[in-house]
C-alpha positions in Angstrom: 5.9 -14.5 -47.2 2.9 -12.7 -45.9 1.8 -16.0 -44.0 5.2 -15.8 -42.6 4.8 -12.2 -41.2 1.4 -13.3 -40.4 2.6 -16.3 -37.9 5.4 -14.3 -36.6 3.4 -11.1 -35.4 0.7 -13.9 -34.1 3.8 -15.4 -32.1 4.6 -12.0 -31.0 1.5 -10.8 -29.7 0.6 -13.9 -27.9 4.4 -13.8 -26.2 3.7 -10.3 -25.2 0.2 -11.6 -23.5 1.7 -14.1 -21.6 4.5 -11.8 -20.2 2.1 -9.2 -19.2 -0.4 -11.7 -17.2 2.8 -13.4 -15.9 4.4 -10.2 -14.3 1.0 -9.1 -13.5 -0.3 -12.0 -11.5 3.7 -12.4 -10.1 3.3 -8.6 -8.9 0.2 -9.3 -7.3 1.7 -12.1 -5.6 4.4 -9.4 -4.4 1.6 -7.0 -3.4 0.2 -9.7 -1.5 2.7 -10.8 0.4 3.8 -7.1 1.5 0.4 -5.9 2.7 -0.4 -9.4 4.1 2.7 -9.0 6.4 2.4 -5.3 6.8 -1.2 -5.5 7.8 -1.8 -8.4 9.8 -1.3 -6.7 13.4 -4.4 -4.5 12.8 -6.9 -6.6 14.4 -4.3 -8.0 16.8 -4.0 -4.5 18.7 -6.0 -5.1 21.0 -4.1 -8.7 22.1 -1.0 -6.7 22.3 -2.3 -4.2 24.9 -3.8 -7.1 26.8 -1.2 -9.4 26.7 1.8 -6.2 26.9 0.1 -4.0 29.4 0.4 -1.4 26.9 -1.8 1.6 25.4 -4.2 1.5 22.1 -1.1 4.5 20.9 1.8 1.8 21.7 0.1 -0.9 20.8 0.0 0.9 16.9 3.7 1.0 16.8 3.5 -2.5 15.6 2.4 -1.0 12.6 3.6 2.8 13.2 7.1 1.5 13.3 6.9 -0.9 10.8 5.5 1.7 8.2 8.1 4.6 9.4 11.0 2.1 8.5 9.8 1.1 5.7 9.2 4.6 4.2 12.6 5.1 4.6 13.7 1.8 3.3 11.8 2.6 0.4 13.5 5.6 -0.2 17.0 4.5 0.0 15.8 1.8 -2.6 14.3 4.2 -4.7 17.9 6.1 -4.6 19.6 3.4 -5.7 17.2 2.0 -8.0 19.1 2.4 -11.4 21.4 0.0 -9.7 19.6 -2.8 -8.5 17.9 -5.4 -10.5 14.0 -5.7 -10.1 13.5 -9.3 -9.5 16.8 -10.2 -7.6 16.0 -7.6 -5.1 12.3 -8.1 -5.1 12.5 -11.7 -3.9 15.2 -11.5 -1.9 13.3 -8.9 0.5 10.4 -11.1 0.2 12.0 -14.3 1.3 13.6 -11.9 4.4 10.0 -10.5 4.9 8.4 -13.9 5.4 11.3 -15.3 7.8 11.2 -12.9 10.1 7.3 -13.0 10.6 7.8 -16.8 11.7 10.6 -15.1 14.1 8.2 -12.5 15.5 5.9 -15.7 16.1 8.8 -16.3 19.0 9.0 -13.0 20.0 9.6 -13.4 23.7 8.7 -9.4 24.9 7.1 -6.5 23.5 10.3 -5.1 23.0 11.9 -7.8 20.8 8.5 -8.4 18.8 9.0 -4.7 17.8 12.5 -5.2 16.7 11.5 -7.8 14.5 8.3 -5.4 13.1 11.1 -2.5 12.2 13.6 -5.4 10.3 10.2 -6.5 8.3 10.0 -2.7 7.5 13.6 -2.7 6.2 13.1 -6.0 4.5 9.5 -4.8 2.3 11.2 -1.5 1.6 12.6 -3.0 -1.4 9.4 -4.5 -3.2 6.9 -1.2 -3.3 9.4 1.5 -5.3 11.1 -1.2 -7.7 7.6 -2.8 -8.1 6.2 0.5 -9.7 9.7 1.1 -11.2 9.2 -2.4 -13.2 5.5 -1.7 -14.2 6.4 1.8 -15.4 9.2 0.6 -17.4 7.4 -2.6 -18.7 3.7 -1.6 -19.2 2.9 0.4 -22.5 1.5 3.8 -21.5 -2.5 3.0 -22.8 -1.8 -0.4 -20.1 -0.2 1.7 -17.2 -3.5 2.4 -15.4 -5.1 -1.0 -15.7 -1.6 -2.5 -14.8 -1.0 -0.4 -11.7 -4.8 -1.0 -10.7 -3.8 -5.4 -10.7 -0.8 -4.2 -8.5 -3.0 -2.3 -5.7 -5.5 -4.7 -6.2 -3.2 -7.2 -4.9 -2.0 -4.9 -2.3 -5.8 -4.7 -1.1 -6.3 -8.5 -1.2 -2.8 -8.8 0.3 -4.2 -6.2 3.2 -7.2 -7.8 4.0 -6.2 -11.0 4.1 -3.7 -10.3 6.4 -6.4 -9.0 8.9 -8.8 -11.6 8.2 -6.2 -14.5 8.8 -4.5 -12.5 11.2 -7.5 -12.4 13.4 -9.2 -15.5 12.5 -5.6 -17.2 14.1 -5.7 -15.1 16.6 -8.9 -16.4 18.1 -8.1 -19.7 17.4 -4.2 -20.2 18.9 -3.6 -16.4 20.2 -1.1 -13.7 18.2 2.1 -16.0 17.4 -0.1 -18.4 15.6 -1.2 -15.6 13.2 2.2 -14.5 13.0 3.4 -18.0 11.9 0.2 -18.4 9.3 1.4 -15.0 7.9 5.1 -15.9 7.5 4.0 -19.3 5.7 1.7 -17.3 3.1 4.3 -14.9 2.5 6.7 -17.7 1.7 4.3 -19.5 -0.7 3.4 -16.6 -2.3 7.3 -15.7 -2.9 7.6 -18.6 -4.6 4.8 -17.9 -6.8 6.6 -14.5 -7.7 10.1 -15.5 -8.3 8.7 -18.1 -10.5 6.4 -16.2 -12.4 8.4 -12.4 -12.7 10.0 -11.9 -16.4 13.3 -10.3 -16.9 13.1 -6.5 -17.1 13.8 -6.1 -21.1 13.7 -2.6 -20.8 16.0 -1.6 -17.8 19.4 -2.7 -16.9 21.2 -2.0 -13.8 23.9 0.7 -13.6 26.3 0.0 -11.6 29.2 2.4 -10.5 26.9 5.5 -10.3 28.1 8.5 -8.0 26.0 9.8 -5.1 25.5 12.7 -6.9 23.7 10.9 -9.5 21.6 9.0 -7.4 20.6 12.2 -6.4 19.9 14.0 -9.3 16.2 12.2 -10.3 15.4 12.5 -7.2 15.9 16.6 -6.5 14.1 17.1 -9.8 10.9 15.1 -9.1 11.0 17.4 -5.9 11.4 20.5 -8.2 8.6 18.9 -10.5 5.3 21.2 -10.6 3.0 18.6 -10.0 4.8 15.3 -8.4 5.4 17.1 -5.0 1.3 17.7 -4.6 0.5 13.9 -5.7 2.8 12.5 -2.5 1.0 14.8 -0.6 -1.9 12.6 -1.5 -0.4 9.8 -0.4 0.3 11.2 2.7 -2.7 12.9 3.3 -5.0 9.7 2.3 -2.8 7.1 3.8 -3.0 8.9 7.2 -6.4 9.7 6.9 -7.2 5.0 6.0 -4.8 3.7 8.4 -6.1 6.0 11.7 -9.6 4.5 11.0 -8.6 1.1 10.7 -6.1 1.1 13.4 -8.6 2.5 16.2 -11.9 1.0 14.6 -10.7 -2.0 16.1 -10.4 -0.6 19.9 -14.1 0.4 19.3 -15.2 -2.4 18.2 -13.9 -4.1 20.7 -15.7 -2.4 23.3 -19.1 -2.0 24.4 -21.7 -2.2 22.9 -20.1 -4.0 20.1 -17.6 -6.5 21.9 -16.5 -8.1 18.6 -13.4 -10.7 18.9 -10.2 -10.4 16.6 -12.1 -13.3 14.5 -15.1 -11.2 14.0 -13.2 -7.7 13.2 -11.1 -9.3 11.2 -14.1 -10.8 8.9 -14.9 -7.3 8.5 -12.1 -6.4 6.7 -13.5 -8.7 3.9 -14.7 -5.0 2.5 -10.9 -4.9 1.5 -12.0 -7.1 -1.6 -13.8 -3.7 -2.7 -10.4 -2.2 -3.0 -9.3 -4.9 -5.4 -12.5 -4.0 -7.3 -11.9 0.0 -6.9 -8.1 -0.1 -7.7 -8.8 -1.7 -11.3 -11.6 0.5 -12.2 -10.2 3.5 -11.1 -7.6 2.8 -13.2 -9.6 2.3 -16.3 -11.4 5.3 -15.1 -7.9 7.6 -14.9 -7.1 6.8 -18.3 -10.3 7.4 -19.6 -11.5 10.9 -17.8 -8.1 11.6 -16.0 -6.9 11.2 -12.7 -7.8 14.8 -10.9 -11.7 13.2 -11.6 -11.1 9.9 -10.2 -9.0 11.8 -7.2 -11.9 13.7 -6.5 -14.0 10.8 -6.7 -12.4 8.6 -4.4 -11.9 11.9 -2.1 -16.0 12.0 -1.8 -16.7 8.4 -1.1 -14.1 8.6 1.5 -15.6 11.3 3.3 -19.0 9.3 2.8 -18.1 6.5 4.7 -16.1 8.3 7.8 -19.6 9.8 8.3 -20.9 6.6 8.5 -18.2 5.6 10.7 -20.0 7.7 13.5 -23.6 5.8 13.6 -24.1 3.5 16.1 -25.8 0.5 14.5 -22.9 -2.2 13.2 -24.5 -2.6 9.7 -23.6 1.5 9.4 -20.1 1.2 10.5 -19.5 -1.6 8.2 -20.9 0.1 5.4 -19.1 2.7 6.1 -15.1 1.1 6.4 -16.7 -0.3 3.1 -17.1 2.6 1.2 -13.7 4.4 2.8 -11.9 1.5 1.8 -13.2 1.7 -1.7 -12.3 5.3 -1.9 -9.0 5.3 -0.8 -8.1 2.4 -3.1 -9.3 4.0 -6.4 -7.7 7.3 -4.7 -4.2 5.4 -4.2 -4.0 3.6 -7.5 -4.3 6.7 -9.4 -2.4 9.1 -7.3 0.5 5.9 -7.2 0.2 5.1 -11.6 0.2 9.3 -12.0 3.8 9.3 -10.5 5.0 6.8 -13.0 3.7 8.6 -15.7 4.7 12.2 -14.5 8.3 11.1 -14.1 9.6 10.8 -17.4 13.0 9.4 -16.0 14.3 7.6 -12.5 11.1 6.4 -11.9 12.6 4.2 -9.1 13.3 7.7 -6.8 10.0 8.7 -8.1 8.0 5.7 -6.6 10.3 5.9 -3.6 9.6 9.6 -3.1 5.3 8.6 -3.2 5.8 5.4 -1.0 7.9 7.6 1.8 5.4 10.5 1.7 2.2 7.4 2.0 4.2 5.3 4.5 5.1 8.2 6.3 1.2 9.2 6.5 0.5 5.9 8.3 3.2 6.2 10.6 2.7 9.6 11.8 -1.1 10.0 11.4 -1.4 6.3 12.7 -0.1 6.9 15.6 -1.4 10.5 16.8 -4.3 8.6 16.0 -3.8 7.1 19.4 -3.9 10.5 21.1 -7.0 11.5 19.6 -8.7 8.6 20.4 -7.4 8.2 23.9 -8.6 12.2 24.7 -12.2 12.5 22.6 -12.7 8.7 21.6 -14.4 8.0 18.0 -15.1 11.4 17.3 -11.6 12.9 17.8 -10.7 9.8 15.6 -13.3 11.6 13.2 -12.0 15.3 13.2 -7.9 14.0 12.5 -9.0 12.4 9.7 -11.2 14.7 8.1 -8.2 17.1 8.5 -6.0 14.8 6.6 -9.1 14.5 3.8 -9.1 18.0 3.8 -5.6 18.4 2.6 -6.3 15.7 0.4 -8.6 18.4 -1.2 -6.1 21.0 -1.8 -3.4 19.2 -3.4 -6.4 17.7 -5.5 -7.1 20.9 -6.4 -3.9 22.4 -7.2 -3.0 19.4 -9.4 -6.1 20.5 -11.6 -4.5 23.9 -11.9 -1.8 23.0 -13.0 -3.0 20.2 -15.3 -5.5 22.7 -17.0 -2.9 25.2 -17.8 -0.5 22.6 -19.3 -3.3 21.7 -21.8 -3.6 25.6 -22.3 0.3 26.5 -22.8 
């Protein structure tokens, strides 16, 4: 009898194993093939105001737009998230994602190939909120940070792959070619992920719910003491990441530097950090707590902007390294602490984060442009340290309030 119970807990444990690496490396492959798309224009910026005749602040709306869709597509799926099923939806966007990168491949005009960058918005808007919906509802609560730190860790490889590839390509058969290389990665690795997802076991779908109800989750996470000041981390230090990266390029472009979209693209290799930074932070949150590993992530950031303005390319590198590794373990723990905080319709919760961080990069991406176009690096500089700077005061006003919920 007792070998019995014995065998059957064994069986249990190791079936319980195999559906957490299977969901997490099928969620990486998801996190992959969203940033890899999302991501891949960065080094090309530079091609597009060359081969468009149009400005470094135009040029970003490849991105910009992209980013300022998607927000929105992410929050419209986070509204209707108690209705949709995770890994119907998930792929399906995907598979959409990954076609229409071969189509922008074609794109004939600057007009059309932005078209096609606001439908791949629409498209990943329904992979980021249901992904952190399905690791919420699936993850035990000791595994939530470790699990969430696999998910942005794919994000980060998905990122700089996208760059590196993206610009490798570049250089080797111009923009379309990257575009085509990305589309055929995103396909593979949608394959990977609607072959490897489980089932959700503990969610089902609801269909037949009233606006109203959509609603309601969402208007409380908004009322919620703290989740309101962890999007505005998400904002503040997606703004702050993307503006660097966006207009890093232009510089390094130029004189004295005069790096091609191969070269800045291999630079973007320091995105493997962020795998790295993503997993520990989230070992670290649940450890020490997340307002330490906020703060942390704040610090290096600032560290490696200042680094940002030396001259010598070694600096600079070292620098994007050690913002890149910031923002990641800042981003994992502000994205896992949303899960946790929202002790129902974590869907609109995640959609709620993901349209305050997309919303970051689109806005603060783009003005970007402006700064850079009226005071060069250093305007760059002071926008972003404004952004870091509000990182700082939601940081600190989630301590408040997490200290005086451990005193009440």
């Amino acid at each position: 009898m007792l070998a019995s119970q014995h065998k059957s807990a064994t069986a249990a444990a190791r079936s319980a194993r195999t559906r957490f690496r299977n969901a997490s490396i099928a969620l990486f492959a998801a996190g992959f093939a969203t940033y890899t798309t999302l991501y891949a224009v960065q080094p090309l910026m530079p091609l597009f105001s060359a081969d468009f005749g149009v400005s470094p602040a135009a040029s970003s709306l490849s991105l910009s737009l992209t980013t300022a869709v998607l927000a929105f597509s992410i929050l419209i799926t986070g509204l209707m998230s108690e209705a949709l099923e995770r890994k119907k939806v998930m792929g399906t966007c995907m598979a959409a994602a990954a076609i229409l990168s071969l189509l922008a491949a074609v794109a004939p005009n600057w007009g059309l190939l932005l078209a096609i960058r606001a439908l791949s918005g629409v498209a990943l808007g329904g992979v980021p909120a249901l992904a952190l919906a399905y690791l919420a509802e699936e993850t035990p609560g000791t595994s939530l940070g470790f699990a969430t730190g696999l998910y942005i860790g794919g994000n980060a490889i998905g990122g700089m792959s996208g760059r590196v590839i993206g610009g490798f390509m570049a250089d080797l058969g111009g923009w379309r070619l990257a575009f085509a290389a990305i589309g055929v990665a995103s396909a593979l690795a949608t394959l990977l992920f609607i072959w490897l997802l489980p089932a959700s076991r503990r969610f089902h779908a609801r269909h037949g719910l009233t606006p109203a109800q959509h609603l309601a989750p969402m208007a409380r996470h908004l009322r919620h003491p703290a989740l309101p000041w962890v999007f505005v981390v998400g904002f503040s230090f997606m703004g702050a990441f993307v503006t660097v990266y966006n207009y890093i390029t232009y510089r390094l472009s130029l004189a004295p530097y005069e790096l091609g979209a191969s070269a800045i693209g291999a630079i973007f290799v320091v995105y493997l950090l962020g795998t790295a930074a993503s997993t520990i932070a989230g070992r670290l949150a649940d450890r020490y707590g997340r307002p330490v590993v906020l703060t942390i992530g704040l610090l290096v950031m600032l560290l490696g902007l200042g680094l940002t303005a030396a001259r010598p390319l070694a600096l600079i590198i070292l620098g994007i390294a050690l913002l890149t590794i910031g923002f990641f373990a800042g981003h994992s723990t502000a994205s896992g602490w949303t899960g946790h905080l929202a002790e129902e319709g974590r869907g609109q919760a995640a959609g709620l984060y993901l349209l305050a961080y997309y919303l970051g990069s689109s806005i603060i991406g783009s003005l970007g442009g402006v700064f850079w176009a009226r005071a060069g690096w250093p305007g760059v500089i002071g926008l972003v340290v404004v952004m870091l700077l509000l990182t700082a005061v939601a940081i600190a006003r989630l301590s408040l309030w997490q200290r005086a919920k451990k005193a009440g």
